[in-house]
DRENDO-1510 file (C-alpha; in Angstrom, 1 decimal, always signed):
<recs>
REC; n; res; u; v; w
REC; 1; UNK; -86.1; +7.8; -87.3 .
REC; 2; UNK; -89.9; +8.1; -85.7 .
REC; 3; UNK; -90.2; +4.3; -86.6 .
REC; 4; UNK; -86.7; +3.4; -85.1 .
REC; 5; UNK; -87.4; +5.6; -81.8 .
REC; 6; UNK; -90.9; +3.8; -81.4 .
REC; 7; UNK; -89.4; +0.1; -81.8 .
REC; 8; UNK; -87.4; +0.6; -79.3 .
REC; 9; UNK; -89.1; +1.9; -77.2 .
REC; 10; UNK; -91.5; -1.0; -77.8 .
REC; 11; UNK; -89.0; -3.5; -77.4 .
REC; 12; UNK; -87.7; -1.9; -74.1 .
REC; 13; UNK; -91.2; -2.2; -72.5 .
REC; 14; UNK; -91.9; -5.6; -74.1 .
REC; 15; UNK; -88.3; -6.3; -71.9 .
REC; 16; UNK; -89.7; -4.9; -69.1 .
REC; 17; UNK; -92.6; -6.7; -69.2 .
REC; 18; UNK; -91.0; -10.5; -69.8 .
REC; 19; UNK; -88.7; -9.8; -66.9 .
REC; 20; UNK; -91.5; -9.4; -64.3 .
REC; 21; UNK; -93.3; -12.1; -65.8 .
REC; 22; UNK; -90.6; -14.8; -65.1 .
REC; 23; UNK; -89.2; -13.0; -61.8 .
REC; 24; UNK; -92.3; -13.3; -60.2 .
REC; 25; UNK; -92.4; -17.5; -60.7 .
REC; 26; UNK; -89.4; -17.6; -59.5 .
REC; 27; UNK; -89.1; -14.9; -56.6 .
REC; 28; UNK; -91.6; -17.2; -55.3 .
REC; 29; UNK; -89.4; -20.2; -55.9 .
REC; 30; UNK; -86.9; -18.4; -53.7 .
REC; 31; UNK; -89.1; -17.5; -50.9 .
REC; 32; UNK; -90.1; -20.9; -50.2 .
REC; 33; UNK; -86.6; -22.7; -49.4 .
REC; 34; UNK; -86.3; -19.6; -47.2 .
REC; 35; UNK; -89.3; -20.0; -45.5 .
REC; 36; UNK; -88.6; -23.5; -44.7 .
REC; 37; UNK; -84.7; -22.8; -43.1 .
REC; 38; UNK; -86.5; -20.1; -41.2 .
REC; 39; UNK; -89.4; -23.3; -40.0 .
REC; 40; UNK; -86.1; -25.2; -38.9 .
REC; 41; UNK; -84.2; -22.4; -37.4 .
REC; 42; UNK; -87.4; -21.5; -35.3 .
REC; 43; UNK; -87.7; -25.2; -34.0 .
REC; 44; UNK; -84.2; -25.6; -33.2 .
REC; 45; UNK; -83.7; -22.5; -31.2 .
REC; 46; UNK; -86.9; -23.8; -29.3 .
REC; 47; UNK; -85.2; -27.0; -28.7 .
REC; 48; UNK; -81.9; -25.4; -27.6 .
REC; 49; UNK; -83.9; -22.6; -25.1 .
REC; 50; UNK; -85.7; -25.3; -23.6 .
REC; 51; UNK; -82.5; -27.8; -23.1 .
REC; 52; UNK; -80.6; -24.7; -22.0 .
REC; 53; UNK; -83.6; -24.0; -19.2 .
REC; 54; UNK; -83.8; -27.4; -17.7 .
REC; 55; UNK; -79.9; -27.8; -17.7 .
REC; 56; UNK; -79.5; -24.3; -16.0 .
REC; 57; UNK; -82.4; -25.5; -13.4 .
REC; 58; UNK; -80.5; -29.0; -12.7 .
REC; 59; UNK; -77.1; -26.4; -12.3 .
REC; 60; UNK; -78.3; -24.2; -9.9 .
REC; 61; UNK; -80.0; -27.2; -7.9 .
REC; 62; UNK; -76.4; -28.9; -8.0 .
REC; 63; UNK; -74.8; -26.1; -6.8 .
REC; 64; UNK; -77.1; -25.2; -3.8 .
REC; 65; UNK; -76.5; -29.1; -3.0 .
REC; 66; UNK; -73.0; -28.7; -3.7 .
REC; 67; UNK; -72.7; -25.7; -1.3 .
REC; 68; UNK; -74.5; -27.8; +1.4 .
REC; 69; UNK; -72.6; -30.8; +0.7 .
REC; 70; UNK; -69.3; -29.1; +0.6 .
REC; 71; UNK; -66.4; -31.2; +2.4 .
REC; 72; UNK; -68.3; -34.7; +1.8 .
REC; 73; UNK; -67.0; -37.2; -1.2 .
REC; 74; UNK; -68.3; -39.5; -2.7 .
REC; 75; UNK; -71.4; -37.2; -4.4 .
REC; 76; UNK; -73.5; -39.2; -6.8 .
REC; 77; UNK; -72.9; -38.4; -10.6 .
REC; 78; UNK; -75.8; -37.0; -12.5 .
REC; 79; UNK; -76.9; -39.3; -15.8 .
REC; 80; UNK; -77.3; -37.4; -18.8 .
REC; 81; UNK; -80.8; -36.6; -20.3 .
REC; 82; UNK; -82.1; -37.3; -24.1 .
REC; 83; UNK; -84.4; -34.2; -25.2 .
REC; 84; UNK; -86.9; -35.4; -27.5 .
REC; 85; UNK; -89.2; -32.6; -29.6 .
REC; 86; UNK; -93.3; -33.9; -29.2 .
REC; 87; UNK; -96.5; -32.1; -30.2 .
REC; 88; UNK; -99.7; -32.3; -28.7 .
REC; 89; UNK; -102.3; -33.7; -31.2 .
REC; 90; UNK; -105.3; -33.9; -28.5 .
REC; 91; UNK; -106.7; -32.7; -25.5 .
REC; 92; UNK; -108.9; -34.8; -23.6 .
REC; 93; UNK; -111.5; -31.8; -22.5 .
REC; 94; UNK; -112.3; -28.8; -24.1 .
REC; 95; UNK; -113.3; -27.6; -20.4 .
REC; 96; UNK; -109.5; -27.8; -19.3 .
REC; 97; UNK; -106.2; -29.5; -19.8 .
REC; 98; UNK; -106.1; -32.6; -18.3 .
REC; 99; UNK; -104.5; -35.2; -20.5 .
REC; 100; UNK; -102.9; -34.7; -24.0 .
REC; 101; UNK; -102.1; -37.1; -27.0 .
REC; 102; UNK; -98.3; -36.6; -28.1 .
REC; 103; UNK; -97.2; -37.4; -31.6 .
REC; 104; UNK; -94.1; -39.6; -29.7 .
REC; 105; UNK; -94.3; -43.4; -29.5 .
REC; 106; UNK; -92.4; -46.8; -29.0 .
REC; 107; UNK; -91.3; -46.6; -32.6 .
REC; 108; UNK; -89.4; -43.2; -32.0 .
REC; 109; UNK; -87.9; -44.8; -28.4 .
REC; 110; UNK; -90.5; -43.8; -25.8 .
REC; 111; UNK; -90.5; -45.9; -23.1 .
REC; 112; UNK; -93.0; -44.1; -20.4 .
REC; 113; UNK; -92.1; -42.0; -17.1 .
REC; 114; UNK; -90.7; -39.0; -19.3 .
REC; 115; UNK; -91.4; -35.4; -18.4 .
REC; 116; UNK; -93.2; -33.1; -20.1 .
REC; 117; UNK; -91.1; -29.9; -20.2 .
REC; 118; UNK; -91.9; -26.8; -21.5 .
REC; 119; UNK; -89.6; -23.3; -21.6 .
REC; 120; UNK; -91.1; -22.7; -18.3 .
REC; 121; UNK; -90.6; -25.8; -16.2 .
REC; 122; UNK; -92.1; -29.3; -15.7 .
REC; 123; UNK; -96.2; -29.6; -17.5 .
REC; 124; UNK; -96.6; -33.4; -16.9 .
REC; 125; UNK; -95.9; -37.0; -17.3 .
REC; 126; UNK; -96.4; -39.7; -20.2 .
REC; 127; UNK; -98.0; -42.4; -18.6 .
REC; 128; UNK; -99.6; -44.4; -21.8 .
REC; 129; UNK; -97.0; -44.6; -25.0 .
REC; 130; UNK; -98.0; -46.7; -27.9 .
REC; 131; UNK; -96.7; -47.4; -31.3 .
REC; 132; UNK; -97.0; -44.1; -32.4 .
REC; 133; UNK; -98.5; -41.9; -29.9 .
REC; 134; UNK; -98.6; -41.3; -26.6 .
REC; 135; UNK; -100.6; -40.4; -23.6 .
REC; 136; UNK; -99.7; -38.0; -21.1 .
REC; 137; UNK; -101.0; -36.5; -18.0 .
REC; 138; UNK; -100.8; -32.9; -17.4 .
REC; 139; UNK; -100.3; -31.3; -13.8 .
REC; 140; UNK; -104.2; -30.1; -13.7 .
REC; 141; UNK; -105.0; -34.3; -14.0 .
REC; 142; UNK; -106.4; -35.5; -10.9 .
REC; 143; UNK; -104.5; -38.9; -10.7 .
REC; 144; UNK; -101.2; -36.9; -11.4 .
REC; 145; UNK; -98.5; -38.0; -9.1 .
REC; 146; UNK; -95.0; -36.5; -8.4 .
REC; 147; UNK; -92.5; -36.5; -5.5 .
REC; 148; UNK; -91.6; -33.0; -5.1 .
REC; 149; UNK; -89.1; -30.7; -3.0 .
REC; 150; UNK; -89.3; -27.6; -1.6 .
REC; 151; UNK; -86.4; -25.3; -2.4 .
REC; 152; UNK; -86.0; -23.2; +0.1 .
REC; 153; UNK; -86.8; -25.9; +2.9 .
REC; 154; UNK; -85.5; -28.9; +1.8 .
REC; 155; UNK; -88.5; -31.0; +2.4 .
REC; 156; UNK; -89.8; -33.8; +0.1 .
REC; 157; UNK; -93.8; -34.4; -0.4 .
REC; 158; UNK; -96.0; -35.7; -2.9 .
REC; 159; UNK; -97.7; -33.4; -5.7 .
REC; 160; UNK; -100.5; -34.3; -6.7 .
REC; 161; UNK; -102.4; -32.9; -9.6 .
REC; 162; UNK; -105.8; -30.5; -9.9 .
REC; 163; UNK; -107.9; -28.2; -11.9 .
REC; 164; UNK; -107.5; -24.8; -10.6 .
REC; 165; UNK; -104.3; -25.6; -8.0 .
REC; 166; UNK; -101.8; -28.5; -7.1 .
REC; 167; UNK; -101.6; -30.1; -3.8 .
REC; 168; UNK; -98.1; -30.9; -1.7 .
REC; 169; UNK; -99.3; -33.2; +0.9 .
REC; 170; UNK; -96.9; -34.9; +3.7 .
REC; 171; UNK; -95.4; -31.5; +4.6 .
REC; 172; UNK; -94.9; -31.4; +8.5 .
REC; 173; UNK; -97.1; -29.2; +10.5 .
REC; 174; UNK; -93.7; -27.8; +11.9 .
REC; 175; UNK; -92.4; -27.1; +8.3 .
REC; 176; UNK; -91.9; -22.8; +7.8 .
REC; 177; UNK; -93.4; -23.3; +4.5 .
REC; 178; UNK; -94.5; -20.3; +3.1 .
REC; 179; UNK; -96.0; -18.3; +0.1 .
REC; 180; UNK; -94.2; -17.6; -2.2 .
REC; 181; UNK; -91.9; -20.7; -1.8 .
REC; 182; UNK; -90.5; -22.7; -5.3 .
REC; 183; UNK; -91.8; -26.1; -5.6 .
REC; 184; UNK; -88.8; -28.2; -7.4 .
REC; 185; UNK; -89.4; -31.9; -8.6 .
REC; 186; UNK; -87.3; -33.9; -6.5 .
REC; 187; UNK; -83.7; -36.1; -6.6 .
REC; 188; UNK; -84.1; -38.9; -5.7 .
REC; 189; UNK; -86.5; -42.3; -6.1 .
REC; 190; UNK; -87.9; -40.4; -9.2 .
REC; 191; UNK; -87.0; -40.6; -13.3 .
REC; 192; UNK; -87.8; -37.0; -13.8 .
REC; 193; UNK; -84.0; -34.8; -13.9 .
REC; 194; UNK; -84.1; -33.2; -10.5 .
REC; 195; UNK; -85.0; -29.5; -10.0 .
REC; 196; UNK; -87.1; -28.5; -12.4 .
REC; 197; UNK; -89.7; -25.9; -11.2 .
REC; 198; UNK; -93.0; -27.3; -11.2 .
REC; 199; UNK; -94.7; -24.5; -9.2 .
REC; 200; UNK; -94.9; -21.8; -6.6 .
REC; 201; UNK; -96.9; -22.2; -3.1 .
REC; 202; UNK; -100.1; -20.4; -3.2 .
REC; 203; UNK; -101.2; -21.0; +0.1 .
REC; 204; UNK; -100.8; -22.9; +3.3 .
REC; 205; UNK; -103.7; -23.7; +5.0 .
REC; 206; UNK; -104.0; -24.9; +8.7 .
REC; 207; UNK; -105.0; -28.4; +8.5 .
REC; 208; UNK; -105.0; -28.9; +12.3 .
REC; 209; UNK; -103.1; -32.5; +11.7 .
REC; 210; UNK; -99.4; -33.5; +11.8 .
REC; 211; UNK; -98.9; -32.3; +8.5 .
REC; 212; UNK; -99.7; -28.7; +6.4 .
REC; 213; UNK; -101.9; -28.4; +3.5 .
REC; 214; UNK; -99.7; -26.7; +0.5 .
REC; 215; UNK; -101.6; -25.2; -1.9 .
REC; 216; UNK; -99.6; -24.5; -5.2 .
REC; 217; UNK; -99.9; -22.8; -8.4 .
REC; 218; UNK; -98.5; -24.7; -11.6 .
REC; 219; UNK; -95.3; -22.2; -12.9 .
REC; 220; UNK; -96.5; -23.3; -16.4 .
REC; 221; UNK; -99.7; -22.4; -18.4 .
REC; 222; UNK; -101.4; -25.1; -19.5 .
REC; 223; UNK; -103.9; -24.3; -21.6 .
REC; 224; UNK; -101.7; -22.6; -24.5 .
REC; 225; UNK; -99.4; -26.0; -24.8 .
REC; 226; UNK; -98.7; -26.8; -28.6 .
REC; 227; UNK; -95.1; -28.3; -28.4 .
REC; 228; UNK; -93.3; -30.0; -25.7 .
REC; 229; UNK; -90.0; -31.8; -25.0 .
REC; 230; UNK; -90.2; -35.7; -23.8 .
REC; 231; UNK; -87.0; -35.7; -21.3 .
REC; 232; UNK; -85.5; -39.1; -20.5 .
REC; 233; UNK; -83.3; -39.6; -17.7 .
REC; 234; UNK; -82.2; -43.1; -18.9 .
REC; 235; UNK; -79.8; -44.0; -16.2 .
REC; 236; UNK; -83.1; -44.0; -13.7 .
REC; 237; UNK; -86.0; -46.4; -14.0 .
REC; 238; UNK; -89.4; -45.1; -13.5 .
REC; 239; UNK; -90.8; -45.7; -10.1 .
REC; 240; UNK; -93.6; -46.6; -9.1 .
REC; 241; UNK; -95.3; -43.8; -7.6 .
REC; 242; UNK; -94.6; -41.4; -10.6 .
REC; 243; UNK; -96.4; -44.1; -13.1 .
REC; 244; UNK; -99.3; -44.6; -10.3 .
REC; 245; UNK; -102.4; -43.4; -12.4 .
REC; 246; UNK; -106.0; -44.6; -13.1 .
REC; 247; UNK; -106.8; -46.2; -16.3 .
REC; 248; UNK; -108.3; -44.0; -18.9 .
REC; 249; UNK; -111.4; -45.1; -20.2 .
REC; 250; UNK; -109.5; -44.1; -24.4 .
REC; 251; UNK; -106.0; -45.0; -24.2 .
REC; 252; UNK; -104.1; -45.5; -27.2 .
REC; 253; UNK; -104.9; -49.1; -28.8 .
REC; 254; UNK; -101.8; -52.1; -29.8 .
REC; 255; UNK; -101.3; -49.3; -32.6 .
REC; 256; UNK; -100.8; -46.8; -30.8 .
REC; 257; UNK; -103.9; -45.1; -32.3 .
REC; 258; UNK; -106.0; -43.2; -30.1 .
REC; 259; UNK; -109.9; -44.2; -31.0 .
</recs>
């Protein structure tokens, strides 16, 4: 009966033993297929917070127009946008963000002029795409260009890009601009989807001209940018001004390839 008693017990631990051996193999074969629905349910609900933020920009935008435009017909109707996921591959300067290479080319239907969108609001243009990767310019760029609105006074300028703050230039000297005010990309003549925030006015200096000098603060950090979303608005050619840059001196070759 000794004999029997230790068998068993024997047996039971050798049991034991075997089942944590192959549960551990495949516990881990488990994990990783969950792992990896958690990757895509990550970068989906990305995708979906930032097409919800730029839509609910655009709405709000389109209903302080509407409001303003009540009684009139005729009201122009807004062309859809294509949302396209992108990550940033390259900075050009370790010193500050000034252009990036995105993973987005002609092969996956980039044509130039999209916006750079992050969860925040508008970060910059694609100004170069190749075959496989792009070029973009980031608001901090110098030769960054971008017809923007004021929200709160209605009034158009041009934005134009730089390291520490952005500059809204052709602002009359008569205009009550003032600190604090939202800086909106624009409706009309441009590609990009009007009213997404770019930035908020960080001072207005007296320039002693006809026109202010607006200081403004990007709404976005731009040094932390891993992933961004290309928006088209397809309906709307680029114009000219907002694909007015200076040539790089390493663009992306006929591959696409940045040297």
């Amino acid at each position: 009966m000794i004999i029997l008693a230790q068998d068993s017990w024997s047996a039971q631990v050798f049991r034991a033993s075997l089942t944590r051996l192959v549960s551990g193999p495949l516990g881990l074969v488990s994990w990783i297929p969950q792992r990896m629905d958690l990757a895509r349910e990550n970068t989906e609900l990305r995708r979906r917070a930032t097409v919800l933020f730029v839509e609910n920009s655009r709405l709000q935008e389109l209903a302080r127009e509407a409001g303003r435009l009540q009684g009139m017909i005729g009201l122009e109707s807004r062309p859809g946008l294509l949302y396209m996921p992108s990550r940033i591959l390259a900075r050009s300067s370790p010193f500050g963000p000034q252009s990036v290479v995105l993973d987005r080319g002609r092969q996956h239907g980039v044509t130039g002029g999209e916006a750079l969108v992050s969860p925040m609001g508008l970060v910059g243009l694609l100004v170069e795409p190749g075959q496989h990767e792009s070029r973009a310019l980031l608001l901090s760029h110098r030769d960054f260009r971008l017809r923007a609105l004021l929200q709160r006074t209605r009034e158009e300028g041009i934005l134009s890009g730089g390291a520490e703050e952005l500059i809204l230039s052709d602002i009359p000297f008569s205009s009550p601009v003032a600190t604090g005010d939202t800086v909106l990309t624009a409706f009309a003549g441009t590609r990009f989807p009007g009213g997404l925030p770019v930035g908020v006015v960080s001072r207005v200096l007296e320039s002693g001209g006809l026109f202010r000098e607006v200081r403004v603060a990007p709404i976005s950090r731009l040094n932390g940018l891993e992933e961004v979303y290309l928006v088209q608005n397809r309906e709307r050619p680029a114009d000219s001004l907002s694909l007015r840059w200076a040539q790089l001196p390493q663009g992306p070759d006929s591959s696409g390839r940045t040297p």
